[in-house]
Structure formats: structure tokens, C-alpha cells
Biopython code that builds the backbone (N, CA, C, O; Angstrom):
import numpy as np
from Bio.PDB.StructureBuilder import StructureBuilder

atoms = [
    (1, "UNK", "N", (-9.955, 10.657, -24.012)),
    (1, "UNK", "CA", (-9.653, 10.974, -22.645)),
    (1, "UNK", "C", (-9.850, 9.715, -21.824)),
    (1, "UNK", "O", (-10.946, 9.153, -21.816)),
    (2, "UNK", "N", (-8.899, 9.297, -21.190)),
    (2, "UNK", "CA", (-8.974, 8.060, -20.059)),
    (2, "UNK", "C", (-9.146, 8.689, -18.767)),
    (2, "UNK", "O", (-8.571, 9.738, -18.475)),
    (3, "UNK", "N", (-9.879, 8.106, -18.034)),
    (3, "UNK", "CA", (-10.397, 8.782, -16.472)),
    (3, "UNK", "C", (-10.485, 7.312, -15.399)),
    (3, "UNK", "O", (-10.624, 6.110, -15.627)),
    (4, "UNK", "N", (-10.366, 7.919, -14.487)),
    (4, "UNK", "CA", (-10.608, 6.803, -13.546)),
    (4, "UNK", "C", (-12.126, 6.648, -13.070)),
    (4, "UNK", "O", (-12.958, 7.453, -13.489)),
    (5, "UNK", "N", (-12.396, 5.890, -12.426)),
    (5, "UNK", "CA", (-13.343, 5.672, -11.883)),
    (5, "UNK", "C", (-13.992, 6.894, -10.582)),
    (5, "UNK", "O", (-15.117, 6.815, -10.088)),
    (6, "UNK", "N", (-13.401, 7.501, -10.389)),
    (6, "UNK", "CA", (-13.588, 8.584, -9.460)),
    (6, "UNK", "C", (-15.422, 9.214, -9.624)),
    (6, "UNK", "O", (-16.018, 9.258, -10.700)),
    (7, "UNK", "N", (-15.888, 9.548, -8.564)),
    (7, "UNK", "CA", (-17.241, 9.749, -9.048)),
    (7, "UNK", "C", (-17.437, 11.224, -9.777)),
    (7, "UNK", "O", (-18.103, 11.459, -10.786)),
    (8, "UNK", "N", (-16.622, 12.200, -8.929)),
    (8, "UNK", "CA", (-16.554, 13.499, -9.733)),
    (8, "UNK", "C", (-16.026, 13.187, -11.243)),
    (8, "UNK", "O", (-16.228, 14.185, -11.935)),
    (9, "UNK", "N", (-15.617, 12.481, -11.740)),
    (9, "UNK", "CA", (-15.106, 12.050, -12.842)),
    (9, "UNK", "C", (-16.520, 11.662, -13.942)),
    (9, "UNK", "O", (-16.400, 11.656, -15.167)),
    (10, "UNK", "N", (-17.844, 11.350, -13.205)),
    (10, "UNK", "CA", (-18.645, 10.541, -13.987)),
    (10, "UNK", "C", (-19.953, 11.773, -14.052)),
    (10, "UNK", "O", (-20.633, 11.992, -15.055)),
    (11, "UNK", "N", (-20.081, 12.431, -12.819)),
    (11, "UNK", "CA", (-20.941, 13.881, -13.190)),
    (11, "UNK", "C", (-21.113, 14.329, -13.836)),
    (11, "UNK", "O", (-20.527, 14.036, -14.878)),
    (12, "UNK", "N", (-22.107, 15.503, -13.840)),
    (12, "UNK", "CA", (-22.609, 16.838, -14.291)),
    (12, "UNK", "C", (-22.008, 16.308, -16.193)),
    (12, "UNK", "O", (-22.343, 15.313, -16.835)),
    (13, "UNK", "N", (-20.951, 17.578, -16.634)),
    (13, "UNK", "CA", (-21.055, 17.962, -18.145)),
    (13, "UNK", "C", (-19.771, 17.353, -18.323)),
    (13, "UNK", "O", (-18.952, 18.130, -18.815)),
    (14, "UNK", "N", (-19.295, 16.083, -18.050)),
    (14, "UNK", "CA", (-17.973, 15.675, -18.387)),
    (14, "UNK", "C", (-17.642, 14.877, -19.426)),
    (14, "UNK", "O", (-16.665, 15.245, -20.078)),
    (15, "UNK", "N", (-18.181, 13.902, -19.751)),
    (15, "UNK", "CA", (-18.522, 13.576, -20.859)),
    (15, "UNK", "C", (-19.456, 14.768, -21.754)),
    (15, "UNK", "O", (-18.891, 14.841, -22.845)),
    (16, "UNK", "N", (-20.293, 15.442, -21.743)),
    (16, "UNK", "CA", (-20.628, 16.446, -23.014)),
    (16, "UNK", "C", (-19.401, 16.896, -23.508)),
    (16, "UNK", "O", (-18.923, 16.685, -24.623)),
    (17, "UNK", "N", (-18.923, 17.555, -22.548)),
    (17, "UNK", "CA", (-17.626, 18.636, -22.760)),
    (17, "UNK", "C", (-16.459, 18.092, -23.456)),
    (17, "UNK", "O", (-15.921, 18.806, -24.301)),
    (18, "UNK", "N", (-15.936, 16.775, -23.184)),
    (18, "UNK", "CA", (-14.927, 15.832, -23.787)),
    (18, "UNK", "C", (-15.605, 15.713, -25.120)),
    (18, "UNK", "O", (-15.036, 16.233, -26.080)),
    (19, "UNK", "N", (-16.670, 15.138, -25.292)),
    (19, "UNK", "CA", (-17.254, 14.620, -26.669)),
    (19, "UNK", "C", (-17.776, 15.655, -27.796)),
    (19, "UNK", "O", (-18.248, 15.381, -28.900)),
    (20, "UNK", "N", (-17.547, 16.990, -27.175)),
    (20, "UNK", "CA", (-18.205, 18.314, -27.859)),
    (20, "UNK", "C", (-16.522, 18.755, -28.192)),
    (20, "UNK", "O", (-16.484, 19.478, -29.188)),
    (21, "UNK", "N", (-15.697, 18.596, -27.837)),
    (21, "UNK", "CA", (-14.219, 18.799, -28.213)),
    (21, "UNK", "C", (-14.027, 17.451, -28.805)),
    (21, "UNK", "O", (-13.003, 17.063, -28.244)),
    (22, "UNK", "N", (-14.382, 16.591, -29.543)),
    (22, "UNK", "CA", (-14.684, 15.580, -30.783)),
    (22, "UNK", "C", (-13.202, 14.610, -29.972)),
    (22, "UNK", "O", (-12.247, 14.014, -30.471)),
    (23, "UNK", "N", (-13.566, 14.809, -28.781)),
    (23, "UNK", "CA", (-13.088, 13.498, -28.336)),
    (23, "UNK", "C", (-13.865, 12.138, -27.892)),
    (23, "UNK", "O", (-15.086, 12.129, -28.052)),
    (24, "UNK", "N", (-13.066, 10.691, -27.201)),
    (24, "UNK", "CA", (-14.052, 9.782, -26.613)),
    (24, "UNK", "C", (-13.346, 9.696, -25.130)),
    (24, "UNK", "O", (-12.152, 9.687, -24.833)),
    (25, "UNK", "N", (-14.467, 9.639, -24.347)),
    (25, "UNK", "CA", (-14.124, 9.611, -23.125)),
    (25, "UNK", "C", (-14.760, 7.869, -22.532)),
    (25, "UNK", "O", (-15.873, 7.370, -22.692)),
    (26, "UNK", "N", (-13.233, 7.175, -21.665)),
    (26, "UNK", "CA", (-13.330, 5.994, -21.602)),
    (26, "UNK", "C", (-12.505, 6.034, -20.109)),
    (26, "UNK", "O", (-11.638, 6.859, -19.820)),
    (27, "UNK", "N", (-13.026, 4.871, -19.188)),
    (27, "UNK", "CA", (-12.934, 4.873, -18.620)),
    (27, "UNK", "C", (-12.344, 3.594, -18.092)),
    (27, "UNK", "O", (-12.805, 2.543, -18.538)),
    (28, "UNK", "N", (-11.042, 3.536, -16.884)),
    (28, "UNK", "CA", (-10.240, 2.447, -16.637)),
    (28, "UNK", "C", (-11.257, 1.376, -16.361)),
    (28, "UNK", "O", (-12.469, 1.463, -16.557)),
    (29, "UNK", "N", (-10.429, 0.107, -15.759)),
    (29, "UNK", "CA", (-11.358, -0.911, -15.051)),
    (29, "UNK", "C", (-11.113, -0.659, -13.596)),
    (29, "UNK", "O", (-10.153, -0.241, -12.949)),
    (30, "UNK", "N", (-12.555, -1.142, -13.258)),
    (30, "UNK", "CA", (-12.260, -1.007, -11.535)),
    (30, "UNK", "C", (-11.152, -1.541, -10.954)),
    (30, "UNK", "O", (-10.856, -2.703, -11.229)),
    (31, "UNK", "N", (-10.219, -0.654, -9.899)),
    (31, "UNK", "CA", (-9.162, -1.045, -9.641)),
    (31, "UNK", "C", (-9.192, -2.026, -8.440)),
    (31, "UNK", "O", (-9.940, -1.952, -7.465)),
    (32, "UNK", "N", (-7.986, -3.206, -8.756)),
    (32, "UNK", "CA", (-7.989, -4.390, -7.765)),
    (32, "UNK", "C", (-6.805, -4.174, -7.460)),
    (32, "UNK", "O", (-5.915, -3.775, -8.211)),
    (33, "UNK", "N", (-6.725, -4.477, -6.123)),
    (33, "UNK", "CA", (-5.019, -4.191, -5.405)),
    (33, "UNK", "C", (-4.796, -5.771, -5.974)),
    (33, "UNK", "O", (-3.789, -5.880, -6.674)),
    (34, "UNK", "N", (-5.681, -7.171, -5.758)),
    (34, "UNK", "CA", (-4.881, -8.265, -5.706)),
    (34, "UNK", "C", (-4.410, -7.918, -7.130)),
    (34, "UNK", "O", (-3.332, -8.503, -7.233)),
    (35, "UNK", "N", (-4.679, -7.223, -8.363)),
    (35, "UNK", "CA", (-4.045, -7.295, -9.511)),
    (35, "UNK", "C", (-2.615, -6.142, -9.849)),
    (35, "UNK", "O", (-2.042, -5.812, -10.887)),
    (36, "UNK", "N", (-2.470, -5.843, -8.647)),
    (36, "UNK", "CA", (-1.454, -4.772, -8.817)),
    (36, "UNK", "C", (-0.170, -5.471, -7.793)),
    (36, "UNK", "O", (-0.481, -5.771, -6.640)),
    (37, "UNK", "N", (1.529, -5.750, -8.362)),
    (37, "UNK", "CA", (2.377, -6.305, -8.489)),
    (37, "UNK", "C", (3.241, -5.538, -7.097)),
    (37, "UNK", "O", (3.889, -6.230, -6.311)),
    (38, "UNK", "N", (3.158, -4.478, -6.998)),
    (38, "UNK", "CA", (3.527, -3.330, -6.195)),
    (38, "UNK", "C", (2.641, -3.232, -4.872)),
    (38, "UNK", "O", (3.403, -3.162, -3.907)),
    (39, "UNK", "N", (1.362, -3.204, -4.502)),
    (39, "UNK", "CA", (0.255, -3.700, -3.592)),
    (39, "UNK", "C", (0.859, -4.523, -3.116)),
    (39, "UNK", "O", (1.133, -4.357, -1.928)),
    (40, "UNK", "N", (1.235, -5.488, -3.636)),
    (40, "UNK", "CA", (1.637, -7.217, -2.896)),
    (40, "UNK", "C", (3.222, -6.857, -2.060)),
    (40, "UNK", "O", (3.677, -7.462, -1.089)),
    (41, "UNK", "N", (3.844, -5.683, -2.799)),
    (41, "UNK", "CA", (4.735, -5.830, -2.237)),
    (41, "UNK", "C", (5.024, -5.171, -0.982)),
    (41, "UNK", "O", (5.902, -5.404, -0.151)),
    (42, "UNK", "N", (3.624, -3.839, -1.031)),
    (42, "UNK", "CA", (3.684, -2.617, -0.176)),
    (42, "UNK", "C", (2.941, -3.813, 1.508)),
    (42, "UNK", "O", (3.138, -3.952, 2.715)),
    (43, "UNK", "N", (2.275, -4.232, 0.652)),
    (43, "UNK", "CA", (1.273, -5.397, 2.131)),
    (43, "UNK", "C", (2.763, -6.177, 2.600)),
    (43, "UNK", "O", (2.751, -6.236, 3.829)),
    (44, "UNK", "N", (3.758, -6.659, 2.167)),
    (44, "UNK", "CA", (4.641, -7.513, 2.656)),
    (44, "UNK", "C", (5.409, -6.587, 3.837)),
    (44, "UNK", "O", (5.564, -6.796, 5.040)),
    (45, "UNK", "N", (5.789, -5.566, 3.039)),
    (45, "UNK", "CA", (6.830, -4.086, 3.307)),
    (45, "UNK", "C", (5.852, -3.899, 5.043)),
    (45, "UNK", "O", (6.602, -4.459, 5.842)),
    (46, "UNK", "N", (5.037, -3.560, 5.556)),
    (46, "UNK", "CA", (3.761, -3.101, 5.933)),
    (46, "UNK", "C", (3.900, -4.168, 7.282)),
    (46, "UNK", "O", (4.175, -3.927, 8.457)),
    (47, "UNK", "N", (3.618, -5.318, 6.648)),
    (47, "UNK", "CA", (3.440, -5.858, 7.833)),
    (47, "UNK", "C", (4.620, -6.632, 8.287)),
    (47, "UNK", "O", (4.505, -7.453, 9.196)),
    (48, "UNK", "N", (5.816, -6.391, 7.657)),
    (48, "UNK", "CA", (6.647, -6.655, 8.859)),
    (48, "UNK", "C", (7.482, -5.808, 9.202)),
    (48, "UNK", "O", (8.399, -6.178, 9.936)),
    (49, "UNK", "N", (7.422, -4.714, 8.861)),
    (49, "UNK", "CA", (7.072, -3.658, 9.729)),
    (49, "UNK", "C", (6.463, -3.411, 11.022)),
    (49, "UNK", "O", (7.098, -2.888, 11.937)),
    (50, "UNK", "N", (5.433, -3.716, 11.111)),
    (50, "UNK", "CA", (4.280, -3.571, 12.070)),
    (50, "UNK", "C", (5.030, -4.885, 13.113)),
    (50, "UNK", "O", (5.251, -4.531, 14.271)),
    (51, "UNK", "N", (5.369, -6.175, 12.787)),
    (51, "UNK", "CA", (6.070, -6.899, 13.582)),
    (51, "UNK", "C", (7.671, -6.471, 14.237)),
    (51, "UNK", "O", (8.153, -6.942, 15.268)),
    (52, "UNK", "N", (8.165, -5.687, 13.535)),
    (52, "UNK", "CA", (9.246, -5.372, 14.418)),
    (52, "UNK", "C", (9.079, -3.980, 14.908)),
    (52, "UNK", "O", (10.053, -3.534, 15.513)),
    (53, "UNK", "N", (7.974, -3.142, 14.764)),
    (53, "UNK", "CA", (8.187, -2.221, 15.767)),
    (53, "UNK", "C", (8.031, -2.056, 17.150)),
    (53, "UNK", "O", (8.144, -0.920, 17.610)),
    (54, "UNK", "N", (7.791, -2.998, 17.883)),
    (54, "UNK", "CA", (8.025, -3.074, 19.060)),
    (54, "UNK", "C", (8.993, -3.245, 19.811)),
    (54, "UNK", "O", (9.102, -3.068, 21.024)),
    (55, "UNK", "N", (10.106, -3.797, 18.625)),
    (55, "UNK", "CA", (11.526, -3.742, 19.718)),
    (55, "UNK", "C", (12.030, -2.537, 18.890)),
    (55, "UNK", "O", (12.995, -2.761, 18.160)),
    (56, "UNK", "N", (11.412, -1.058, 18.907)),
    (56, "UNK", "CA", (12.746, -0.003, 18.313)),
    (56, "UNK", "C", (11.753, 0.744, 18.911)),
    (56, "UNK", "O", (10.604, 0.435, 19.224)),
    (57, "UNK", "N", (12.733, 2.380, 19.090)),
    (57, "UNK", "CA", (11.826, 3.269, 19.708)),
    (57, "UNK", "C", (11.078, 4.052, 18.676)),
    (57, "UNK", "O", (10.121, 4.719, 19.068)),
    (58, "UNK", "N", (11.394, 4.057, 17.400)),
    (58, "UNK", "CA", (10.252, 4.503, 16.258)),
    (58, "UNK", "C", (10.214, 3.758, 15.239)),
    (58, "UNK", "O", (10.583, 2.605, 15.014)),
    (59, "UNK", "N", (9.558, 4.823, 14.451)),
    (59, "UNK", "CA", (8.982, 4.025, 13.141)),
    (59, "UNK", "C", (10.378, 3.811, 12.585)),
    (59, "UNK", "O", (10.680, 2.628, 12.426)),
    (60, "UNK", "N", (11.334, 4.762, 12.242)),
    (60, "UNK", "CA", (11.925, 4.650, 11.378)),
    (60, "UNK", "C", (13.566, 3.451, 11.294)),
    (60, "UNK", "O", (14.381, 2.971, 10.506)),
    (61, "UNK", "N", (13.231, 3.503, 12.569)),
    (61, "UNK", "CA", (14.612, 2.279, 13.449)),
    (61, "UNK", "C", (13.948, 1.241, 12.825)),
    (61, "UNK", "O", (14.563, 0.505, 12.053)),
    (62, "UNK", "N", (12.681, 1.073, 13.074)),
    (62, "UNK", "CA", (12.384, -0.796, 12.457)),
    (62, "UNK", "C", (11.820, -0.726, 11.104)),
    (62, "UNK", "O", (11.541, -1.832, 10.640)),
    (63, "UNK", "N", (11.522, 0.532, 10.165)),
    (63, "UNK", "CA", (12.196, 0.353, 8.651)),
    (63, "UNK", "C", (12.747, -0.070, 8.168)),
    (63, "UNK", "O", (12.602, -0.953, 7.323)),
    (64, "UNK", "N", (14.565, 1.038, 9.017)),
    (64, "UNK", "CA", (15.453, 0.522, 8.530)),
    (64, "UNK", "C", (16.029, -1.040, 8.631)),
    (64, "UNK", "O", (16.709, -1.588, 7.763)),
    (65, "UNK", "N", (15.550, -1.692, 10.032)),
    (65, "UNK", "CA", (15.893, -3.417, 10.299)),
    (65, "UNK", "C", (15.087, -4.094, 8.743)),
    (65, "UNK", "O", (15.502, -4.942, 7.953)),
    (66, "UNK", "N", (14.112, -3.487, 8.757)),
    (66, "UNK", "CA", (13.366, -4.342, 7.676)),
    (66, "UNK", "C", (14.578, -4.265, 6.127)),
    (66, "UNK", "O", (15.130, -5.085, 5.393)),
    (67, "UNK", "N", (14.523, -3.000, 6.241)),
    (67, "UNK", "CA", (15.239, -2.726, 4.836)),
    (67, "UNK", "C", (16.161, -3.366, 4.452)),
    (67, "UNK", "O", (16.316, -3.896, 3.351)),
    (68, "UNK", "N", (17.042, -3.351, 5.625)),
    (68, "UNK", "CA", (18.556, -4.134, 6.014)),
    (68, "UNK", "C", (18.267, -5.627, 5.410)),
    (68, "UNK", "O", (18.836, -6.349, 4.591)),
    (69, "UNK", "N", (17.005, -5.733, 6.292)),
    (69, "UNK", "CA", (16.897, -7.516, 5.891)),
    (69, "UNK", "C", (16.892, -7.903, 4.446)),
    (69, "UNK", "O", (17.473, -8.888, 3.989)),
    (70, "UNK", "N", (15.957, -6.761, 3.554)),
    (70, "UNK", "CA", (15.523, -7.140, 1.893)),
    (70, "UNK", "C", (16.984, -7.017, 1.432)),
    (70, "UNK", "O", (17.552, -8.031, 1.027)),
    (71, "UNK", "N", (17.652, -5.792, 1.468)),
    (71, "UNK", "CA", (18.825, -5.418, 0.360)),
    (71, "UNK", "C", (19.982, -6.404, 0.604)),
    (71, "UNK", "O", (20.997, -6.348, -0.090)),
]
sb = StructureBuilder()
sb.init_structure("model")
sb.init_model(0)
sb.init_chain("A")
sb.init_seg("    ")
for serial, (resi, resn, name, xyz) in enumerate(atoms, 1):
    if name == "N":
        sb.init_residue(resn, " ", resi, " ")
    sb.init_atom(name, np.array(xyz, "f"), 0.0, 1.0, " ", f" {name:<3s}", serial, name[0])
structure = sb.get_structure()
């Protein structure tokens, strides 16, 4: 069984219960956004965003400018 780091994940009978059903219970590595490829891209997405919403009247008008710009 692979689990995350979550704390309800590390409690009470969770490991007994996995290892009494003759499994091994293992657990990811602590998660780093700088190591995640998608993070880097959501922080780019995000903040320029946040720079052009002031010239549109919502969120979704200066999305789409952004979007326009990538594709």
C-alpha cells in the first residue's frame, strides 16, 4: 500500500491493519512543488493572470487574454 504523507494516513491501526492483510505499507516522499513540472507551470499561468486582471471586468476575460497569448 503507498500512502501519502497525510497525518490521518499515519494514525491509530493503519499500518496494523495493512500489515495483518500480509501487506507493506510505504509511504511517498515529502512533497516539493519546486520538484513538480506542472507547479512551475500553474505559478507562471497564476501570475500573469493576476497582472492582467485589471484591465478586464472578470476573471475569466483575462484568462482568456492569457490563454490567447500561450496557444
Amino acid at each position: 500500500m503507498i500512502a501519502d504523507n497525510a497525518t490521518f494516513h499515519k494514525g491509530g491501526q493503519i499500518r496494523e491493519l495493512i500489515e495483518t492483510a500480509g501487506c507493506q505499507l510505504k509511504y511517498l516522499p515529502s512533497y516539493s512543488p519546486d520538484l513538480n513540472k506542472i507547479e512551475c507551470c500553474w505559478s507562471w499561468l497564476k501570475s500573469r493572470i493576476r497582472k492582467q486582471i485589471i484591465q478586464f471586468d472578470c476573471l475569466r476575460d483575462a484568462m482568456e487574454s492569457v490563454r490567447s497569448t500561450v496557444a
